[in-house]
C-alpha positions in Angstrom: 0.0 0.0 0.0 2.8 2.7 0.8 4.9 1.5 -2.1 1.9 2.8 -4.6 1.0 6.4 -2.0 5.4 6.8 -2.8 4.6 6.3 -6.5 1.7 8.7 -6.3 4.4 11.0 -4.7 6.6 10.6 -7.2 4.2 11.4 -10.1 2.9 14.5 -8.4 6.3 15.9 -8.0 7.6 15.0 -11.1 4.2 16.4 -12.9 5.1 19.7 -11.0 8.6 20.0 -11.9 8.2 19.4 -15.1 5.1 22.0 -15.0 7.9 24.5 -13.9 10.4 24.3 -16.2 7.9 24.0 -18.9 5.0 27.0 -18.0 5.7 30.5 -18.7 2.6 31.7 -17.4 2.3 33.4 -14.2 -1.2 31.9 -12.8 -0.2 28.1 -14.6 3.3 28.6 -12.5 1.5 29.1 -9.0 -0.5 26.4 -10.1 2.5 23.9 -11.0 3.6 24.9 -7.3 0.3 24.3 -5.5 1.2 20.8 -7.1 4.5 20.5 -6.1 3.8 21.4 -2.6 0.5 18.9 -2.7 3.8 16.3 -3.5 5.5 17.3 -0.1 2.0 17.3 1.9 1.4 14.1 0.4 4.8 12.6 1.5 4.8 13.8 5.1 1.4 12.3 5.7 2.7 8.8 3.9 6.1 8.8 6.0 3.8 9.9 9.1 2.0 6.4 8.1 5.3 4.4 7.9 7.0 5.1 11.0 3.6 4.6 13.0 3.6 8.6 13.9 0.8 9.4 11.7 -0.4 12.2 14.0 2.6 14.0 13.8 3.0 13.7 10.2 -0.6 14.8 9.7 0.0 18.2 11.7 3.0 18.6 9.8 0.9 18.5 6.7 -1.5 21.0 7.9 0.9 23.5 8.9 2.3 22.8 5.5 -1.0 23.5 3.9 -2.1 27.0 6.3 1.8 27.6 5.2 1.1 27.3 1.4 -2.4 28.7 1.5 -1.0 32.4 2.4 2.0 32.1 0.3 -0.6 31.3 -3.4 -3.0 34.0 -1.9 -0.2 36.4 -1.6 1.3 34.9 -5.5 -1.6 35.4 -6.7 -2.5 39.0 -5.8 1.0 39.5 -7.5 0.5 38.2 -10.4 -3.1 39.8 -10.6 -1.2 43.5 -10.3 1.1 42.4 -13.0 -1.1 41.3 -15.3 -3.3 44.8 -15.0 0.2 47.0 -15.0 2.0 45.3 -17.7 -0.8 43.6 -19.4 1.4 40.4 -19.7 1.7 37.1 -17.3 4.3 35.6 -19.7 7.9 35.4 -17.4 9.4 35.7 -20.6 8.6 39.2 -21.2 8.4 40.5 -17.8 12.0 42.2 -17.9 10.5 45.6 -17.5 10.2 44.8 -13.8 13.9 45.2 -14.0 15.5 48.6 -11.9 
């Protein structure tokens, strides 16, 4: 049973990763993150499970989560004030924030 929750793992981190290497827009970027952090939430609760501590590994998880909640609210607003200042969300073109 834990092999196939560390597969799981696995997928949803390596989905996110390659999310961020490959997504150049702003909103799909905080996105790819939600998922890799939904990885690491995912794995604390599974290890919790493994080395019979699953309490702790469950609070661990929710801080994790209250943790990652302000930080996409917060992403989010920024990227919602660059999109209406320079009309873009592509990182590409966002070297005007520059000095």
């Amino acid at each position: 049973m834990s092999s196939t929750l560390w597969l799981t793992v696995l997928g949803l981190f390596l989905i996110g990763l390659y999310g961020l290497l490959a997504v150049r827009n702003l909103f799909k970027l905080i996105i790819t993150l939600q998922i890799l952090v939904k990885a690491a939430v995912l794995a604390l609760v599974v290890a919790g499970q493994v080395s019979g501590r699953a309490s702790l590994g469950q609070s661990l998880a929710v801080t994790v989560i209250v943790a990652d909640t302000i930080v996409a609210v917060i992403a989010l607003a920024l990227a919602i004030q660059v999109k209406q200042r320079l009309g873009t969300v592509d990182v590409g073109r966002l070297d005007t924030l520059k000095g």
